[in-house]
Each structure stands twice: as structure tokens, then as C-alpha cells.
ZALO-140114 format. One line per field, with one value per residue (C-alpha): residue in three letters; x, y, z. Coordinates in nm, 2 decimals, padded with zeros to 4 digits, always signed. Layout:
N
resn: ALA, ...;
px: X, ...;
py: Y, ...;
pz: Z, ...;
This chain:
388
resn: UNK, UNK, UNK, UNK, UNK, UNK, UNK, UNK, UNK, UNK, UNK, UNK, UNK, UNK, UNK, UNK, UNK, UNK, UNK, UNK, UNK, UNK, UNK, UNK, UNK, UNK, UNK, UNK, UNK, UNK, UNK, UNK, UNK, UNK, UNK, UNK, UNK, UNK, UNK, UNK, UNK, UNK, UNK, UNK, UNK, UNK, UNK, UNK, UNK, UNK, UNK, UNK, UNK, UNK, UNK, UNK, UNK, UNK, UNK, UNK, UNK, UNK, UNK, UNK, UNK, UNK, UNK, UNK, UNK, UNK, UNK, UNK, UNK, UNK, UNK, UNK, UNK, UNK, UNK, UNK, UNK, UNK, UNK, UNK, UNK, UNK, UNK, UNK, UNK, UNK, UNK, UNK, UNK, UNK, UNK, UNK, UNK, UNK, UNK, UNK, UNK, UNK, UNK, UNK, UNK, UNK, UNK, UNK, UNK, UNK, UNK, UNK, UNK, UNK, UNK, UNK, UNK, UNK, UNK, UNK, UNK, UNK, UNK, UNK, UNK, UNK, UNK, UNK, UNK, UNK, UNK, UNK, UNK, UNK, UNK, UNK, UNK, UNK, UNK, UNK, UNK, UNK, UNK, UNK, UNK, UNK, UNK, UNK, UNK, UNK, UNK, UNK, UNK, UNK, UNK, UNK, UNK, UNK, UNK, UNK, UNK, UNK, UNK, UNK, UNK, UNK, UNK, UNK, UNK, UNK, UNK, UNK, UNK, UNK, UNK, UNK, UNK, UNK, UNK, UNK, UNK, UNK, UNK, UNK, UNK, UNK, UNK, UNK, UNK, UNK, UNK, UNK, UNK, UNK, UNK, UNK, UNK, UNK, UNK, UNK, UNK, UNK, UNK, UNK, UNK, UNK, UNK, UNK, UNK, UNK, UNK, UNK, UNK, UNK, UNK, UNK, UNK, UNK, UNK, UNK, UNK, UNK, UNK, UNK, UNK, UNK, UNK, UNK, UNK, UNK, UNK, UNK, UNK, UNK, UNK, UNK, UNK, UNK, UNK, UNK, UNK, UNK, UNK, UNK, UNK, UNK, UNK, UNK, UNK, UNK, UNK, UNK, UNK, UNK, UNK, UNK, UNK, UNK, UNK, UNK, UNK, UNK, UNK, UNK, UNK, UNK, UNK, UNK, UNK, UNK, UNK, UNK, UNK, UNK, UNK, UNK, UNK, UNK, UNK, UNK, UNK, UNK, UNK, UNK, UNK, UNK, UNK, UNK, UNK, UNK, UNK, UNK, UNK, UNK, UNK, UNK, UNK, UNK, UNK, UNK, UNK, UNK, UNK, UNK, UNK, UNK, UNK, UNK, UNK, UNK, UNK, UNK, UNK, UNK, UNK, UNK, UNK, UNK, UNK, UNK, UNK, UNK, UNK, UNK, UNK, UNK, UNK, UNK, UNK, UNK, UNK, UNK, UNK, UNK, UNK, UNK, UNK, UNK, UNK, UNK, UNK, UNK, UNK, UNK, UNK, UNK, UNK, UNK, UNK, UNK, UNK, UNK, UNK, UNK, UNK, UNK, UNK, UNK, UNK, UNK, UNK, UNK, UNK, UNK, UNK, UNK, UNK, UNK, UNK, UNK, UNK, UNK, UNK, UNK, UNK, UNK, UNK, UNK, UNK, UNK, UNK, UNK, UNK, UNK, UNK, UNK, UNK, UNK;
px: -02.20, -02.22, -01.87, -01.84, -02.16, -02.02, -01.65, -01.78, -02.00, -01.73, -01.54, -01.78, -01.83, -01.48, -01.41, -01.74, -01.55, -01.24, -01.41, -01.36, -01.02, -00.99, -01.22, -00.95, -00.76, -00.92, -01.26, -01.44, -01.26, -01.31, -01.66, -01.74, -01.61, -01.70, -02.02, -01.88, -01.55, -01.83, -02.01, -01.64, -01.59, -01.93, -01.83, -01.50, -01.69, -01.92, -01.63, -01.31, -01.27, -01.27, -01.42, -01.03, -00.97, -00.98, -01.22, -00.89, -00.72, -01.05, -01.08, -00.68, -00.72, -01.06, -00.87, -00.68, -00.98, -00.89, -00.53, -00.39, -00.08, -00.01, +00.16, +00.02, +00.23, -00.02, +00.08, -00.09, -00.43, -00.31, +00.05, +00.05, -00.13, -00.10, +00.12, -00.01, +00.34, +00.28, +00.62, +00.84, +01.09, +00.89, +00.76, +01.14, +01.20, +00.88, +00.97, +00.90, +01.19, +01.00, +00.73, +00.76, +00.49, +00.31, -00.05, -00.25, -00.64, -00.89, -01.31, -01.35, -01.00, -01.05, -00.80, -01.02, -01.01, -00.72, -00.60, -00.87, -00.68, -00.34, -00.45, -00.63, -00.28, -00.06, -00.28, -00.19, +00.23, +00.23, +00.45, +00.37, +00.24, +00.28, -00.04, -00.03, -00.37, -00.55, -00.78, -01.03, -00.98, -01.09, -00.89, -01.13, -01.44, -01.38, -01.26, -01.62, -01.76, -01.63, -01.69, -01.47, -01.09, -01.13, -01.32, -01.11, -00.76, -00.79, -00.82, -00.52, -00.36, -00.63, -00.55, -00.24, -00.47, -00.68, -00.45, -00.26, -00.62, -00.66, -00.30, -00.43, -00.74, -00.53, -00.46, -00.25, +00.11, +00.14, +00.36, +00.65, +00.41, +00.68, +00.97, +01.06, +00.96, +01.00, +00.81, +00.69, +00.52, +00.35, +00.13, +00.10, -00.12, -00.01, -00.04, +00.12, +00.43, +00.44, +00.43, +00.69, +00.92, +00.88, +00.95, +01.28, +01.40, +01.72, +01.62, +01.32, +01.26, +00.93, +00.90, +00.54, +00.28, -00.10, -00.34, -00.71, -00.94, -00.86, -00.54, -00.38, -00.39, -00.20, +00.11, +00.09, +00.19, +00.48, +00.63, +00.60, +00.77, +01.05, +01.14, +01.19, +01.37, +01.57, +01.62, +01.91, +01.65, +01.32, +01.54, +01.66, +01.30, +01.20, +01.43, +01.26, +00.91, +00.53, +00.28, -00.10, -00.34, -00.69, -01.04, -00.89, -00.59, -00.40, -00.03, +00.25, +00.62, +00.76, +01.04, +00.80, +00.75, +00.61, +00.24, -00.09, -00.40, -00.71, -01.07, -01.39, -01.61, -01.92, -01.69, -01.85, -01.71, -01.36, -01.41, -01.50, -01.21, -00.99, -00.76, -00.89, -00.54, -00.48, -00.63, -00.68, -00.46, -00.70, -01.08, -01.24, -01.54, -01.86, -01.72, -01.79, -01.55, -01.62, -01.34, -01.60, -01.59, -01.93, -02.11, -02.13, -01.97, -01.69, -01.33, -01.11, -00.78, -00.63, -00.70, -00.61, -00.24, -00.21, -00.26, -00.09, +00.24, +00.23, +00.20, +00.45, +00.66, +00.65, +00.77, +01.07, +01.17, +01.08, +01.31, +01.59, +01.50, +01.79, +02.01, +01.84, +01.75, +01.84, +01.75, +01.60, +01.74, +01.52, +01.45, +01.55, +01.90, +01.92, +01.87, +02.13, +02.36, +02.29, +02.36, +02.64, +03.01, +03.06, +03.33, +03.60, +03.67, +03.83, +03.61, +03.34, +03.22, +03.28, +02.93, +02.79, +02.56, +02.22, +02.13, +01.82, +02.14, +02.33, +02.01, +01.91, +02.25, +02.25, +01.94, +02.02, +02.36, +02.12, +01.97, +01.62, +01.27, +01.16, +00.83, +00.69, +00.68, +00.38, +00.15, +00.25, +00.63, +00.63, +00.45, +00.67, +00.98, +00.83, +00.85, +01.13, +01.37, +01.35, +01.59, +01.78;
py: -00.78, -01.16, -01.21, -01.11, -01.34, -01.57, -01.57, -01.54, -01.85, -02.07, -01.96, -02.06, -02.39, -02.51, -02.34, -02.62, -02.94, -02.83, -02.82, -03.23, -03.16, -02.86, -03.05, -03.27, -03.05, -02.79, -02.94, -02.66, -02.45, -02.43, -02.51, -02.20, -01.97, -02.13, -01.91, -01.58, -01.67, -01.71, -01.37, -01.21, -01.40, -01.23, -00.88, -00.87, -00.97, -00.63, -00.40, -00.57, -00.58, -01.00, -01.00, -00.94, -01.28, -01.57, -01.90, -02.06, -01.82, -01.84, -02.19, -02.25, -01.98, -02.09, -02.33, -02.07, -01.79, -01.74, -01.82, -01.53, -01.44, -01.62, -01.42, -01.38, -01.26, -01.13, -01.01, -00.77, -00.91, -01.15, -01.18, -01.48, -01.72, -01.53, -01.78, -01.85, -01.90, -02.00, -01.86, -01.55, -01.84, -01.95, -01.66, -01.58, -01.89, -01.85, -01.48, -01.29, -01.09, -00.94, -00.76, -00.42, -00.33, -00.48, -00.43, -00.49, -00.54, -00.48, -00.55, -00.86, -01.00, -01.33, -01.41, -01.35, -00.98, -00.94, -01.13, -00.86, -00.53, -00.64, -00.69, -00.35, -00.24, -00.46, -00.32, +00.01, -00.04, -00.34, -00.54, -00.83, -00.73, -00.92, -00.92, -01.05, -01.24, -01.09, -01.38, -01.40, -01.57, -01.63, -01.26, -01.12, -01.27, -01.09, -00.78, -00.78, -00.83, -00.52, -00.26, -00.34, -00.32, +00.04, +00.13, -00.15, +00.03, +00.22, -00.13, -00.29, -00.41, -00.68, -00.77, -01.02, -01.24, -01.28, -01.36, -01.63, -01.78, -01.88, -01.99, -02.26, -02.33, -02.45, -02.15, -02.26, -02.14, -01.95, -01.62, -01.50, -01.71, -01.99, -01.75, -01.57, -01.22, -01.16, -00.89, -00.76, -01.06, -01.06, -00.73, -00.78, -00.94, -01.24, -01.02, -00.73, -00.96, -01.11, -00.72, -00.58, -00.90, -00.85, -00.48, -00.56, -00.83, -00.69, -00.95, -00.74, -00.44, -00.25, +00.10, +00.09, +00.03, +00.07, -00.06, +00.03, +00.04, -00.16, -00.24, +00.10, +00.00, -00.27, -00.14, +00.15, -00.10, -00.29, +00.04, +00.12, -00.15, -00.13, +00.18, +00.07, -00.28, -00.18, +00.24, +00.20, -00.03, +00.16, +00.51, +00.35, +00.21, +00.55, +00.71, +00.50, +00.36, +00.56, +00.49, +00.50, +00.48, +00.44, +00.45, +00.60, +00.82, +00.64, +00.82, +00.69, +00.71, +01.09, +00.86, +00.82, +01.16, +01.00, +00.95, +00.95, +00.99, +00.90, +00.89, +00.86, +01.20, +00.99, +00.77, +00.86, +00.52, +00.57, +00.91, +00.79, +00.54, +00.79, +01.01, +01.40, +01.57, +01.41, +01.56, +01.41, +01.50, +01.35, +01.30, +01.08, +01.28, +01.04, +00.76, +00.58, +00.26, +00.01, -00.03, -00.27, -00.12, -00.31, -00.11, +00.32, +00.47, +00.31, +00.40, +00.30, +00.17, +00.12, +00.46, +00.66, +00.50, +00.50, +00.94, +00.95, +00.75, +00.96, +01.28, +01.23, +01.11, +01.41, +01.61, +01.39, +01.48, +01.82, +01.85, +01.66, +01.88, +02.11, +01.79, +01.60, +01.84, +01.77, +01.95, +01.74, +01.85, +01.96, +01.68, +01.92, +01.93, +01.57, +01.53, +01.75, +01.60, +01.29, +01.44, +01.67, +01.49, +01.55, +01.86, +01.78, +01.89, +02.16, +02.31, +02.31, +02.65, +02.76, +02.71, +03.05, +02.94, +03.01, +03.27, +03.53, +03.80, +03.58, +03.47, +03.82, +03.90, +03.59, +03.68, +04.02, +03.92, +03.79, +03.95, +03.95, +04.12, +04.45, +04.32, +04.65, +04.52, +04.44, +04.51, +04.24, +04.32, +04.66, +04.52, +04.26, +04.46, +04.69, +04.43, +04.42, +04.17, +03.81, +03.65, +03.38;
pz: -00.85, -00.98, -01.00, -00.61, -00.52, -00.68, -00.52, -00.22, -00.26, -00.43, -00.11, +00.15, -00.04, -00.02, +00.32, +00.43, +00.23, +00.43, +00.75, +00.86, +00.81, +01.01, +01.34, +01.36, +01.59, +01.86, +01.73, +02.00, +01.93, +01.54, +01.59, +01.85, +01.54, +01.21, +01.20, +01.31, +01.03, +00.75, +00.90, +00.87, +00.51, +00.34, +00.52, +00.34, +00.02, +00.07, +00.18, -00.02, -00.40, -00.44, -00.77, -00.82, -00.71, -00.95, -00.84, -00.84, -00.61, -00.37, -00.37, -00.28, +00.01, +00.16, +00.37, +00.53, +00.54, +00.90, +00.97, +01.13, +01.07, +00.75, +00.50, +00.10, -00.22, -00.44, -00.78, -00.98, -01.24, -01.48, -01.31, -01.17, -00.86, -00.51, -00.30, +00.08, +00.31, +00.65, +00.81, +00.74, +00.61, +00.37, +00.21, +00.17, -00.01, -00.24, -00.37, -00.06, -00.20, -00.53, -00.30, -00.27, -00.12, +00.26, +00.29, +00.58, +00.59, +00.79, +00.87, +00.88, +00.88, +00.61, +00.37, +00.07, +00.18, +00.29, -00.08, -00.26, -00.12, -00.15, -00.57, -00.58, -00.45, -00.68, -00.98, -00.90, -00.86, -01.10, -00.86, -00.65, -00.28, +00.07, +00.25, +00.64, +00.77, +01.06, +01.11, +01.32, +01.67, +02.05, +02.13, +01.82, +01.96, +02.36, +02.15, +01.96, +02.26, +02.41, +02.08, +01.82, +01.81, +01.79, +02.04, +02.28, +02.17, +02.48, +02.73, +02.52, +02.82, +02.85, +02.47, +02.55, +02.81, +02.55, +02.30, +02.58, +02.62, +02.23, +02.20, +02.48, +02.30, +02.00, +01.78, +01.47, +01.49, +01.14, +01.11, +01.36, +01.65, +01.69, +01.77, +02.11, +02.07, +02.46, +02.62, +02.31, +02.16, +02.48, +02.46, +02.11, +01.85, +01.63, +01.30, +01.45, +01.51, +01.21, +01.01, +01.25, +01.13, +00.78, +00.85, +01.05, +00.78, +00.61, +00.32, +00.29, +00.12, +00.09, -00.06, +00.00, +00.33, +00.24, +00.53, +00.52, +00.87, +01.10, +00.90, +01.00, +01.33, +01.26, +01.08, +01.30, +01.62, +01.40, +01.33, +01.70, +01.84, +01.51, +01.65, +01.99, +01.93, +01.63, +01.61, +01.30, +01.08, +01.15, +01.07, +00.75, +00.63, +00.72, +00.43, +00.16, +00.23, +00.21, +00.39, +00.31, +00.53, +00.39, +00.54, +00.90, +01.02, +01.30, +01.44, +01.30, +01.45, +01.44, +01.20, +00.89, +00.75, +00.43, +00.56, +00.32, +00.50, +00.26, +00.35, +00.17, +00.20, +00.36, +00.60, +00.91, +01.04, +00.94, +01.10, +01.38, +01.41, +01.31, +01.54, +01.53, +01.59, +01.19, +00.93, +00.58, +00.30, +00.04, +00.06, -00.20, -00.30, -00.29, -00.13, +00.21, +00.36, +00.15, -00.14, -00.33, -00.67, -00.77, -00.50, -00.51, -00.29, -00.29, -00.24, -00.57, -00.39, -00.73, -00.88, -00.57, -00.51, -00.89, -00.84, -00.56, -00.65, -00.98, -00.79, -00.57, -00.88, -01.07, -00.72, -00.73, -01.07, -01.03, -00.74, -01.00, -01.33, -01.31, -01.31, -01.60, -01.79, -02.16, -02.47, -02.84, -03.12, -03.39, -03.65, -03.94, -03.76, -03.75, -04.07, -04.23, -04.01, -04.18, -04.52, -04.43, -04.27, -03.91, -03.83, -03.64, -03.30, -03.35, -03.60, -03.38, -03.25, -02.93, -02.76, -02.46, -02.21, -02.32, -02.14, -02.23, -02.34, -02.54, -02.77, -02.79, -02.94, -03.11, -03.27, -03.36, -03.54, -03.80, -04.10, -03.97, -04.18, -04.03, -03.84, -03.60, -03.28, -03.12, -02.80, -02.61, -02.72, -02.58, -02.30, -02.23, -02.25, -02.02, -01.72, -01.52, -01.57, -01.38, -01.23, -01.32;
């Protein structure tokens, strides 16, 4: 627990010494929500991993705590520094590439927890992870106002005033926000956009899409509007990517097939959130919504995907055995092999499928000790044959 205190303090300190910097544009408007960012900052520090995240890593980051719609790469512990790109551009030019999986967070929205989730998840595939920002914004405070983003899912309509109003109020321009998305950037949020591009990028690919809470939601609405803007890239993401929802079960398009639902056994908030029609495929016994692993009842991200990737591993090459099947040869064979020259081609034997008859007659060619048969013999050759 002191290594979270004190990542969230180092945060909070150099999010402060950054805070001149940061009046110098929309001063009101970055004044109204230092307070509520901090709040949001030392929520992600009780629900996210960030012990995860180096002082180094939290100081670089406290600058942008808040940018929504800015874009991470986080490689796994001891892999690296996460890289912060402002645009889809430049996270192409800075490795965007190497990802292979996109996270979304979700409580609080900082960077430091969005950062602490995408590392639990690189941990657990041992590959770098893109992580978009949600921020926290003029849109987030009306939403809050109302009951939460889940509970104000239902009046979305309202969402894209709200989002209009805090592009006038001065609203940095990070992510896919300096593009025309047309009609769709309009009833949508800033991160939304931003994960439906990196979806739709043919430069991209993810095989991976883990969101927890409010997260879900998130990827949910960029695979919503992939299928309607771009059917032949959202059918062909659908063929190799899984998805993972953790902490609540939100619909995804009919397309992805490959869907995870994981929720803690106390998570009566993420229950709550959750859509009743979808039922869980894996409940974490003892665990609530928080995925802080200094805290109980928490919900190990990195464990689960690491069981859940190796499960559905061994189901792929289950469903391949037949194909890849190969046989070791005994190390007593090896070795008079060694000893002994190779035979030619042609004096090699002519080799029967190894069925059950052919050993058995095999066998019996052999001069083999009298040994009575036993019980389970008589019983075994008493059941009817299997097929092959």
C-alpha cells in the first residue's frame, strides 16, 4: 500500500508544479476542474493497479492526468517507458505498430489509471498495450451531475451538447478531435472516436480488447460505429481479435463472437452497470471492482487474462492436434542409431498405420513370456470395441 500512496502523491505533486503552465490557456476552465481531476486522480489510485507505474512513468504523465483522448503505449514491467502520443499519427510513428492489444479504462478516467490497467494487461500478454485517455471534462462534470455515465446512457442524446459546450470552453484537441468525423463525431465522445480510429487503422492490428467499467462502454460504442462506417474492416477485426470485458457486461456487435465477460463475485456495482440479458462466463470468487491488488477483494487483471488466453490456447491446439501431432522417439532408439550406420532407403521396412489391430499382431509376432492375464485384461477385452 506505500508504493500506491506514494505514486499517487508523487503524481499530485507534479500534476500542482504543472498547473501555471496549464492556466495559461482556458484558465476557468482548468480551474473549475482541477479539484474534481485530483478527486478522479486518487479514485484510480484505490481502484487501478499504479503501484505498477514507475515514479518516473507518473511524474512524465501527471501533465497529461486528464487529456482525453491521448493515446499511451505501455509495455509490460521492466520493458520499457510507456510513451504518451497526442495524435493517432504520432503513436504510429512512436511504435503504435508493436501493440497488440487496446485497453480502455474506466472510474475515474486519469492517465495514471488508465496507464495502471493497460500494464496489468501487458504483464499478462508480455507485449506492449495502447491505452486511450478518457479524461475528465465539462461533458463528465453535467454527466456526474446527472448519475454517472451509466445511469445517463439512456439520455445520450444530450451527450454531444455537452461535449460541443467544452470544445468552446477550450478543451485540448488530443486524439482523432482535429479530424472530420461527420455525423458520427457529433453524437460521440472524444475517446470513443479516437478507439474506433485505432480500430479502423489498417496499420493497426490488435488481437486483443480488454476494457474494465466504464471502459466497456467505451469500446463497445467504437465497435458500433466500425460496423456501421466500415462493414469489411469491422468483419475482418472480428476474425482475429477477443474481447474482455471486466467489471461489467455491455452488448457488443452480433460481429464479435469472441466476447469474455468477467466480474468480481461481490461486484454489486458492476452488476448494476451491467446489462441482465448477459450473463458472466467467469466470476472471480472473492472479488469486488477494484483491480488494486494491495487492497482484498480485488480483481487480478493480470492473472485472469493470463488463464483465460491460456485456456483458450489450449482449445486452439486441441482443435489442431490431429494435424500436429508428432510422435518422440525413445532415447534408447536414438542412441543406437548413433552407434549403428543408417539403412538405406530401400532397406527400410515398409511402415502399417498404427492402428489398435496392427500392434496387436505386431505384438503377438513376438516371442513374448506366458504372463495369465489379468482382471482388468478380461475386463477390458470384454468392452466393446471404440471407434476410431
Amino acid at each position: 500500500m506505500f508504493q500506491t500512496a506514494f505514486t499517487l502523491t508523487l503524481t499530485q505533486f507534479a500534476r500542482t508544479l504543472s498547473l501555471p503552465e496549464r492556466l495559461q490557456r482556458s484558465p476557468v476552465r482548468n480551474l473549475t476542474l482541477e479539484a474534481l481531476r485530483q478527486r478522479n486522480t486518487a479514485l484510480d489510485a484505490l481502484f487501478y493497479d499504479v503501484k505498477v507505474i514507475t515514479p518516473e512513468e507518473a511524474f512524465y504523465i501527471s501533465g497529461s492526468l486528464a487529456a482525453e483522448g491521448s493515446i499511451m503505449i505501455v509495455p509490460p514491467s521492466g520493458g520499457g517507458k510507456l510513451t504518451l502520443c497526442e495524435t493517432l499519427e504520432e503513436f504510429v510513428l512512436r511504435g503504435g505498430q508493436k501493440a497488440q492489444a487496446l485497453t480502455a479504462a474506466g472510474i475515474g478516467g486519469s492517465a495514471l489509471g488508465a496507464a495502471a490497467f493497460a500494464r496489468n494487461v501487458a504483464d499478462a500478454i508480455g507485449t506492449p498495450v495502447a491505452v486511450v485517455v478518457s479524461g475528465y471534462g465539462l461533458a463528465d462534470i453535467i454527466t456526474e451531475a446527472f448519475g454517472g455515465h451509466f445511469f445517463f446512457g439512456h439520455l445520450k442524446g444530450l451527450r454531444p451538447v455537452f461535449e460541443m459546450l467544452d470544445d468552446l470552453a477550450g478543451r485540448p484537441q488530443f486524439g482523432v478531435a482535429d479530424t472530420n468525423g461527420g455525423e458520427t463525431a457529433a453524437r460521440t465522445s472524444l475517446v470513443t472516436r479516437t478507439v474506433r480510429a485505432l480500430l479502423g487503422d489498417p496499420r493497426l492490428s490488435f488481437r486483443l480488447l480488454a476494457g474494465h467499467s466504464k471502459g466497456n462502454l467505451v469500446i463497445s460504442a467504437a465497435l458500433h460505429d466500425l460496423c456501421e462506417e466500415d462493414e469489411f474492416r469491422a468483419a475482418q477485426l472480428a476474425e482475429t481479435v477477443k474481447i474482455v470485458t471486466i467489471g461489467t457486461r455491455i452488448a457488443m456487435p452480433p460481429t464479435f463472437s469472441d466476447v469474455v465477460d468477467v466480474i468480481g463475485e461481490w461486484d454489486w456495482f458492476g452488476e448494476m452497470n451491467s446489462r441482465p440479458f448477459i450473463s458472466a462466463d467467469q466470476r472471480v470468487p472473492h472479488a469486488w471492482h477494484h483491480t488494486n491488488t494491495d487492497l482484498n477483494g480485488h480483481l487480478p487483471v493480470t492473472s485472469v487474462l493470463k488463464e483465460i488466453l491460456a485456456t483458450a490456447s489450449t482449445a486452439e491446439n486441441t482443435e489442431e492436434a490431429p494435424a500436429l501431432h508428432v510422435v518422440a522417439e525413445p532415447e534408447a532408439s536414438v542412441a543406437a542409431t548413433t552407434e549403428t550406420a543408417a539403412p538405406s532407403h530401400s532397406e527400410l521396412p515398409t511402415r502399417r498405420p498404427a492402428t489398435v489391430k496392427n500392434v496387436k499382431e505386431a505384438f503377438s509376432e513376438r516371442a513374448l513370456p506366458d504372463i495369465p492375464p489379468t482382471r482388468a485384461d478380461v475386463s477390458r477385452e470384454m468392452q466393446p470395441p471404440k471407434p476410431h
